[in-house]
VODOPA-194028 format. One record per residue: residue in three letters; chain; z, y, x of N, C-alpha, C in turn. Coordinates in Angstrom, 1 decimal. Example, Ala and Ser with C-alpha at 12.3 -4.5 7.8 and 13.67 -1.06 7.14 Angstrom:
<zazas>
type,mol,n_up,n_north,n_east,ca_up,ca_north,ca_east,c_up,c_north,c_east
ALA,A,7.8,-5.7,13.2,7.8,-4.5,12.3,7.8,-3.3,13.2
SER,A,7.1,-2.2,12.8,7.1,-1.1,13.7,7.9,0.0,12.9
</zazas>
This chain:
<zazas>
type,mol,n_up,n_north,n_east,ca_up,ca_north,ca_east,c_up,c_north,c_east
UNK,A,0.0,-1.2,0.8,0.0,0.0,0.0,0.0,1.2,0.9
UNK,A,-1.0,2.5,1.0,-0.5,3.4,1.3,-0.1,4.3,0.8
UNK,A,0.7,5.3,1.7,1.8,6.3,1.3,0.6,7.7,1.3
UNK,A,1.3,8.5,0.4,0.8,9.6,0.2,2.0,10.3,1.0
UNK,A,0.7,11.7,1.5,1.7,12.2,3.0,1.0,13.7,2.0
UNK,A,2.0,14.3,1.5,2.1,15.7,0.3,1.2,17.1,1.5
UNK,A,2.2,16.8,2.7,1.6,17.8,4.0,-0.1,17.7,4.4
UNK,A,-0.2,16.9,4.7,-1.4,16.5,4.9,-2.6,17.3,3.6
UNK,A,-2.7,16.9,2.7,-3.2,17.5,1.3,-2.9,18.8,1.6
UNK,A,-2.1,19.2,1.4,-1.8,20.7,1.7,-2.3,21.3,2.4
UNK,A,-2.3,20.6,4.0,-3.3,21.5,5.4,-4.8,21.7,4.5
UNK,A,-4.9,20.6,4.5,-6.5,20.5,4.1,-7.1,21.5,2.8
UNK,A,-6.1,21.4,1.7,-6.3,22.7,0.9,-6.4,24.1,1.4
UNK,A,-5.1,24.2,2.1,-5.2,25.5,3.2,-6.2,25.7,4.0
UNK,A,-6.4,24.9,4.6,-7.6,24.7,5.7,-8.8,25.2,4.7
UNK,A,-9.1,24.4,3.7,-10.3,25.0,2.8,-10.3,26.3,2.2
UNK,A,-8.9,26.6,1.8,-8.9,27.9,1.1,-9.5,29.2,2.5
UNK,A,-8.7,28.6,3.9,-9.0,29.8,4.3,-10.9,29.6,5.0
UNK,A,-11.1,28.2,4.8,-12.8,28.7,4.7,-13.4,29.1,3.7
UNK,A,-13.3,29.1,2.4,-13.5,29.9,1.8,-13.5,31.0,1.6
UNK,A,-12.0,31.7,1.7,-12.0,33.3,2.0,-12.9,33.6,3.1
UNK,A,-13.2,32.9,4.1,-13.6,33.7,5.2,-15.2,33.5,5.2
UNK,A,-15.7,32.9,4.1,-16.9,32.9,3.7,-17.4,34.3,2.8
UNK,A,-16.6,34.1,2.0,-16.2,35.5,0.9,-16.6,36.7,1.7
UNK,A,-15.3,36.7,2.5,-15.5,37.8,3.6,-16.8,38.3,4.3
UNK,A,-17.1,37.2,4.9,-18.7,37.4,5.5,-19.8,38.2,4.7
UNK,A,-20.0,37.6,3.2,-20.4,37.8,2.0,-20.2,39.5,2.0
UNK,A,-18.8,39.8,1.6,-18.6,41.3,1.0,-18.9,42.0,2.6
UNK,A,-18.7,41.5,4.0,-19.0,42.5,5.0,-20.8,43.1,5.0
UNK,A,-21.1,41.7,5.0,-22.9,41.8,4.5,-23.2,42.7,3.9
UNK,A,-22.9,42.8,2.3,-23.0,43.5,1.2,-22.8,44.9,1.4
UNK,A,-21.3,45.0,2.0,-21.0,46.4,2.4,-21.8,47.4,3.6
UNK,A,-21.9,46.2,4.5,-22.9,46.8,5.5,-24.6,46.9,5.3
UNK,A,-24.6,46.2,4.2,-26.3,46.5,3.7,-26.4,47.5,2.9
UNK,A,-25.4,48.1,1.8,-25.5,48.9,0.6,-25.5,50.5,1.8
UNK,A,-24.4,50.5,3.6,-25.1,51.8,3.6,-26.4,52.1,4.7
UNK,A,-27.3,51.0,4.4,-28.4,50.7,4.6,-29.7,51.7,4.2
UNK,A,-28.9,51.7,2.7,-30.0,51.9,1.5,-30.4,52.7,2.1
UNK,A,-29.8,54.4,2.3,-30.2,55.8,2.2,-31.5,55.8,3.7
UNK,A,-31.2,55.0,4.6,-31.8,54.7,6.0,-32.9,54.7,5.7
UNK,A,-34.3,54.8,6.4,-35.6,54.6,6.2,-36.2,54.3,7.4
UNK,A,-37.5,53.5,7.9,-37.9,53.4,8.6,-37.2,52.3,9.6
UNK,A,-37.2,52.2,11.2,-36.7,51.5,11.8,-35.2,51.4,11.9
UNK,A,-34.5,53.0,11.8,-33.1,52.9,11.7,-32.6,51.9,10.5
UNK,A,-33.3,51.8,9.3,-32.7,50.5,8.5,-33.2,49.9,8.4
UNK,A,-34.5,49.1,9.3,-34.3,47.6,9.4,-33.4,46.8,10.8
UNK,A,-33.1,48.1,11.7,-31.8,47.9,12.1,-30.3,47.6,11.7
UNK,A,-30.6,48.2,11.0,-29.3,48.6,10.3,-29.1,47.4,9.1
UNK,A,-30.5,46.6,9.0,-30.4,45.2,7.9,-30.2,44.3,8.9
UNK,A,-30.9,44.3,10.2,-30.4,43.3,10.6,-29.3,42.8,11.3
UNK,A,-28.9,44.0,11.8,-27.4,44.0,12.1,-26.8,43.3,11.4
UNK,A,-26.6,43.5,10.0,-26.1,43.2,9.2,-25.8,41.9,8.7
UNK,A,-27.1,41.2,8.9,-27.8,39.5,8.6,-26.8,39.1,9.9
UNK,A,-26.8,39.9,10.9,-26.5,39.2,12.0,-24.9,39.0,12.1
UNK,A,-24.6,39.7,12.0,-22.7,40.1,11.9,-22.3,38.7,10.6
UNK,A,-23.4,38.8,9.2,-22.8,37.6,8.7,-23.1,36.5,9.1
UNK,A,-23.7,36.1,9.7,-24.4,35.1,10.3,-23.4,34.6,11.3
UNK,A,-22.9,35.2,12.1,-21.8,34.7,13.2,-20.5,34.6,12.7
UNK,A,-20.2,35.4,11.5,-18.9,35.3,10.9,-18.6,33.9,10.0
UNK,A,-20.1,33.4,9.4,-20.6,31.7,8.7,-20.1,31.3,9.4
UNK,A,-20.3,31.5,10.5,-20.7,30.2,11.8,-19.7,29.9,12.1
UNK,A,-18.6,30.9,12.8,-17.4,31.0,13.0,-16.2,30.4,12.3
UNK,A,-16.6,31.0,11.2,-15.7,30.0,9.8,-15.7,28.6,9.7
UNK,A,-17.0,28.6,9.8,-17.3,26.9,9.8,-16.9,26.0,11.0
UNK,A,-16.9,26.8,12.2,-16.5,26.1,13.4,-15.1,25.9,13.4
UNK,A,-14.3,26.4,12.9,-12.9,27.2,12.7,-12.3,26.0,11.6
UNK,A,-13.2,25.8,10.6,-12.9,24.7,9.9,-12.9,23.8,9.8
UNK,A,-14.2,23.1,10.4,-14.5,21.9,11.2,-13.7,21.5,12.4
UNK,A,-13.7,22.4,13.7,-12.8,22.0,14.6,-13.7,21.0,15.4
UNK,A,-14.9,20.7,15.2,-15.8,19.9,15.9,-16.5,20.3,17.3
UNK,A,-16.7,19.7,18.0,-17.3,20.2,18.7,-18.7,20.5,18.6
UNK,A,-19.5,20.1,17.6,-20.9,20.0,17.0,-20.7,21.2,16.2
UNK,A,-19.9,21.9,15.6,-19.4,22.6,14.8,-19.3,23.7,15.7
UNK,A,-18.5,23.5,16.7,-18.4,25.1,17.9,-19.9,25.5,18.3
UNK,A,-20.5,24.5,18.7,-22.0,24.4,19.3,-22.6,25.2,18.2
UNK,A,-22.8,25.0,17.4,-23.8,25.3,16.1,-23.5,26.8,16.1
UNK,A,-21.6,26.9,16.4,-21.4,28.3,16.1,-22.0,29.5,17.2
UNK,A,-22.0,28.8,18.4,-22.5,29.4,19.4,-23.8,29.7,19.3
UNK,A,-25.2,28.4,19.0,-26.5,28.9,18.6,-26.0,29.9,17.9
UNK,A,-25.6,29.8,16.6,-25.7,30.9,15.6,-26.0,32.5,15.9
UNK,A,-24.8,32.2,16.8,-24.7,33.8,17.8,-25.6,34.1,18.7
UNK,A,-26.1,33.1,19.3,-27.5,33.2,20.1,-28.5,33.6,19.2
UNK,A,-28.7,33.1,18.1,-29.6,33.6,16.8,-29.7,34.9,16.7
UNK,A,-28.5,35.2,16.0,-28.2,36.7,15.6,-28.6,37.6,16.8
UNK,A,-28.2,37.6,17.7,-28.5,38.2,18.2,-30.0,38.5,18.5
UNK,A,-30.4,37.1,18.8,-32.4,37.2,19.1,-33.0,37.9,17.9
UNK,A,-32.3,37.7,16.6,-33.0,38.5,15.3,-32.6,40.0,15.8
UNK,A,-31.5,40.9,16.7,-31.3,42.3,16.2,-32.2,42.3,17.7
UNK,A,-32.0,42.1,18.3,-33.3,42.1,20.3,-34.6,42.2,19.7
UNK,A,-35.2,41.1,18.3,-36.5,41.2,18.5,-36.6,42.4,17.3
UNK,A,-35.7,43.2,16.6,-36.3,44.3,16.0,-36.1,45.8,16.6
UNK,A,-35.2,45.5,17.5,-35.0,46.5,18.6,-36.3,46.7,19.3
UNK,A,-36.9,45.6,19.3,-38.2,46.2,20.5,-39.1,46.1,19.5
UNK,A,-38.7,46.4,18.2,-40.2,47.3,17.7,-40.2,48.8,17.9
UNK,A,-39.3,49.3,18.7,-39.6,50.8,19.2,-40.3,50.8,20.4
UNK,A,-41.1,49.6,20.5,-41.6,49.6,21.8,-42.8,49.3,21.3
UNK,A,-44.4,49.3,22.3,-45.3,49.4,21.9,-46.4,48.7,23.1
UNK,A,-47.1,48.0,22.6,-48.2,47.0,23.6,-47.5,45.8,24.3
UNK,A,-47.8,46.1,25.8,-47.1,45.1,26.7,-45.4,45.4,26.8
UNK,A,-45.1,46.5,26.5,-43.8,46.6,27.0,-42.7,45.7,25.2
UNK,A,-43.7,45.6,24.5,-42.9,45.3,23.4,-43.4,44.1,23.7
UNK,A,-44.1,42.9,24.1,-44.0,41.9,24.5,-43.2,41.3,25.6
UNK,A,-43.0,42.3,26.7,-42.1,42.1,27.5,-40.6,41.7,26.6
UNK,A,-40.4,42.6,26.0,-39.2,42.7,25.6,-39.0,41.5,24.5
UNK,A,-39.5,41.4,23.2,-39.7,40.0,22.9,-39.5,38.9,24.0
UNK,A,-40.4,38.5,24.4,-40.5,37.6,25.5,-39.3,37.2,26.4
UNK,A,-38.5,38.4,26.6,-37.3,38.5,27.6,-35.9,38.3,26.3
UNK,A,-36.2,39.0,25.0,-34.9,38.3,23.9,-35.7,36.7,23.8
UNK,A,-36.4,36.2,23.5,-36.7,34.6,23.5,-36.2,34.2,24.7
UNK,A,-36.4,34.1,25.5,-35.5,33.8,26.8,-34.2,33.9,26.8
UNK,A,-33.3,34.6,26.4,-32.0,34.7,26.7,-31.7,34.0,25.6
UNK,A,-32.5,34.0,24.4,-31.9,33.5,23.1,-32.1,31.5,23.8
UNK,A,-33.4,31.4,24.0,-33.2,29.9,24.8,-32.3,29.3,25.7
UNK,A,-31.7,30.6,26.4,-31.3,30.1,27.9,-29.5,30.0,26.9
UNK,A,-29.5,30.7,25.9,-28.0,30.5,25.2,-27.8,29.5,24.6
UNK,A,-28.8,28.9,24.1,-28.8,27.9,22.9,-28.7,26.3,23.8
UNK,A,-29.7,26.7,24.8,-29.5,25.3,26.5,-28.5,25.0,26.3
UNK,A,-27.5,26.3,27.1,-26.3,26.0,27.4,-25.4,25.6,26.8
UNK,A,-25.6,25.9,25.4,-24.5,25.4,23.9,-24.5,24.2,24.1
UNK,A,-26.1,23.6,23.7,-26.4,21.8,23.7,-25.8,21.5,25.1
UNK,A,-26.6,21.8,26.5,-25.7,21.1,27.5,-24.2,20.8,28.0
UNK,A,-23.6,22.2,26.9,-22.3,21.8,26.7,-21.5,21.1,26.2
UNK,A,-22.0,20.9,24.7,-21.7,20.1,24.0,-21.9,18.6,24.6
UNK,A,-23.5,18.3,25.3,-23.8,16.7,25.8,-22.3,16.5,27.0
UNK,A,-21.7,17.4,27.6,-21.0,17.5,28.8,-20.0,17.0,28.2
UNK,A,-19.0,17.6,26.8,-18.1,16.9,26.2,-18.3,15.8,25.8
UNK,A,-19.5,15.5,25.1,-19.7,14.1,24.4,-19.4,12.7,25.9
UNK,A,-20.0,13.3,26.8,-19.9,12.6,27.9,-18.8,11.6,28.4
UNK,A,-18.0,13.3,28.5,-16.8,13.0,28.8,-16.0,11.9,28.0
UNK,A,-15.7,12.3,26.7,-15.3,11.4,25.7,-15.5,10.1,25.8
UNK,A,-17.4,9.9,26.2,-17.6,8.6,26.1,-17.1,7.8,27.5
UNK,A,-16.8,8.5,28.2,-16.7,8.1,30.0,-14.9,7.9,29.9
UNK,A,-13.8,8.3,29.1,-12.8,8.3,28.6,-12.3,7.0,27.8
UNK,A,-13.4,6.9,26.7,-13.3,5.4,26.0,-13.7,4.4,26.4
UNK,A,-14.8,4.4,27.7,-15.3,3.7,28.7,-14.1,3.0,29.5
UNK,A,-13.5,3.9,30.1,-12.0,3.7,31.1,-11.3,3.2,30.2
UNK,A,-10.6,3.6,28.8,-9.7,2.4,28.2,-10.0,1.6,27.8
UNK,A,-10.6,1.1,27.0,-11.3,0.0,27.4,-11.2,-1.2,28.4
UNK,A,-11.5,-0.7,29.5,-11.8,-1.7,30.3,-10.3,-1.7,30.8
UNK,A,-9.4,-0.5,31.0,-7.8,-0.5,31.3,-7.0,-1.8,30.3
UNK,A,-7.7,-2.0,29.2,-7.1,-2.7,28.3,-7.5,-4.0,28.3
UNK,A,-8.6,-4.1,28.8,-9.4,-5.6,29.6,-8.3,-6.1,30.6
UNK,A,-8.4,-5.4,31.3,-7.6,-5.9,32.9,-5.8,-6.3,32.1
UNK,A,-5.3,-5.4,31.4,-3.8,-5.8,30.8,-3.9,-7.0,30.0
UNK,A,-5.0,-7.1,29.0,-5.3,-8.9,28.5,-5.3,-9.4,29.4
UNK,A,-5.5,-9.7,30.4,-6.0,-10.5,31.3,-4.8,-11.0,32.4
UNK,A,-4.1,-10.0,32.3,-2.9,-10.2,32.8,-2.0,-11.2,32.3
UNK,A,-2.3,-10.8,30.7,-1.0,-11.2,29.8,-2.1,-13.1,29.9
UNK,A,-2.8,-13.1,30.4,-4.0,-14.3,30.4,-2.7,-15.2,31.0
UNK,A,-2.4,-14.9,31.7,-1.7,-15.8,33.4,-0.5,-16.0,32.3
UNK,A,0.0,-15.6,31.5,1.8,-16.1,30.5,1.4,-16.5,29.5
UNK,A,2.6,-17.4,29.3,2.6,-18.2,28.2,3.5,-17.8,27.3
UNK,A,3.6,-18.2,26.0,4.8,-18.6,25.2,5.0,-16.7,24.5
UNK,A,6.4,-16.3,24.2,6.9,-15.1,24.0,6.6,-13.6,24.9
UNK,A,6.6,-14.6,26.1,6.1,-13.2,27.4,4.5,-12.8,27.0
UNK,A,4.0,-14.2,26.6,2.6,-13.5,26.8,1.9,-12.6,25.3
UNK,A,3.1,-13.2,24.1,2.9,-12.7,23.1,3.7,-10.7,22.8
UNK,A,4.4,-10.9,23.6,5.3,-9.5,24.2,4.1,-8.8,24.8
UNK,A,3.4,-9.2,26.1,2.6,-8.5,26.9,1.2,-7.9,25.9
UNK,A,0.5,-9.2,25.3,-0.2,-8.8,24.4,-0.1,-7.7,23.1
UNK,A,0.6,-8.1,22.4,1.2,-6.9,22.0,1.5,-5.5,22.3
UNK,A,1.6,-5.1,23.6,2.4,-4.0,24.5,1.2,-3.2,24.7
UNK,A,0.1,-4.6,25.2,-1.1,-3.8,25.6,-2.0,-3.2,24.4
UNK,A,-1.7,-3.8,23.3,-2.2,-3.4,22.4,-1.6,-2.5,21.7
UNK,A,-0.8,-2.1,21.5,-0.5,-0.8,21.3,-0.2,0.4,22.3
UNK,A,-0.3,-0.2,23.4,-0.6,1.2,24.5,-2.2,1.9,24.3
UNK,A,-2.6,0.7,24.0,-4.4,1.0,23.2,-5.5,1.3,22.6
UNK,A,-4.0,1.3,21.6,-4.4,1.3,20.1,-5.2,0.5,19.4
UNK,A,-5.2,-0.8,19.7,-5.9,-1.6,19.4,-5.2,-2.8,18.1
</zazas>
């Protein structure tokens, strides 16, 4: 039979309620920062929209990483922001014009790539780890069966046991 654990339920409601509010939030910051948009014309407000896209866009991300607690989740949150950003870089260099507004393009795609690499290669770096961690117990827990191999009787039912719960197995 299992036990209902009342705490546990509760994190997790809290846990949700505050991704929700912090969803909300993102929402009404958006809204508030696009409505003083409106009066703007020209390039100062599609600055001033994308700013805006961008600021909610990291504040999702954030929330969700914050919620999650994953590492897949932090990652995601980091492109995000690599995102956002490449979206306000590439309307910034529409004050630019020919080659030099290709340069500039060209050079936010770049940084926005060289951010997004390093998220994924960070993320592969942990996964790594992790797997190179379960690898070593594992085989730590091989070598202690193997011990408990050589006894008999209560000792070996003692050792086995011991090993398996140092294991979690």
């Amino acid at each position: 039979m299992m036990a209902f654990d009342p705490t546990a339920s509760a994190e997790t409601t809290q846990a949700r309620t505050a991704y929700t509010a912090a969803l909300d939030h993102a929402s009404l910051q958006y809204k508030g920062a696009s409505a003083k948009c409106e009066p703007m014309a020209g390039h100062d407000k599609d600055m001033c929209a994308v700013e805006a896209k961008a600021v909610e866009k990291r504040a999702k991300a954030s929330a969700e990483a914050d919620y999650k607690g994953t590492i897949e989740s932090r990652t995601n949150s980091q492109i995000a922001n690599a995102d956002a950003d490449f979206m306000v870089a590439e309307v910034a260099c529409d004050t630019e014009a020919g080659q030099q507004k290709d340069v500039c393009v060209k050079q936010a795609q770049a940084t926005q790539v060289k951010r997004v690499s390093a998220a994924k290669a960070h993320k592969t770096a942990v996964d790594a780890q992790a797997g190179a961690r379960d690898d070593t117990r594992e085989a730590q827990y091989k070598v202690e069966i193997a011990k408990c191999d050589a006894m008999s009787g209560p000792e070996k039912v003692i050792c086995v046991s011991s090993a398996e719960s140092t294991y979690g197995k």
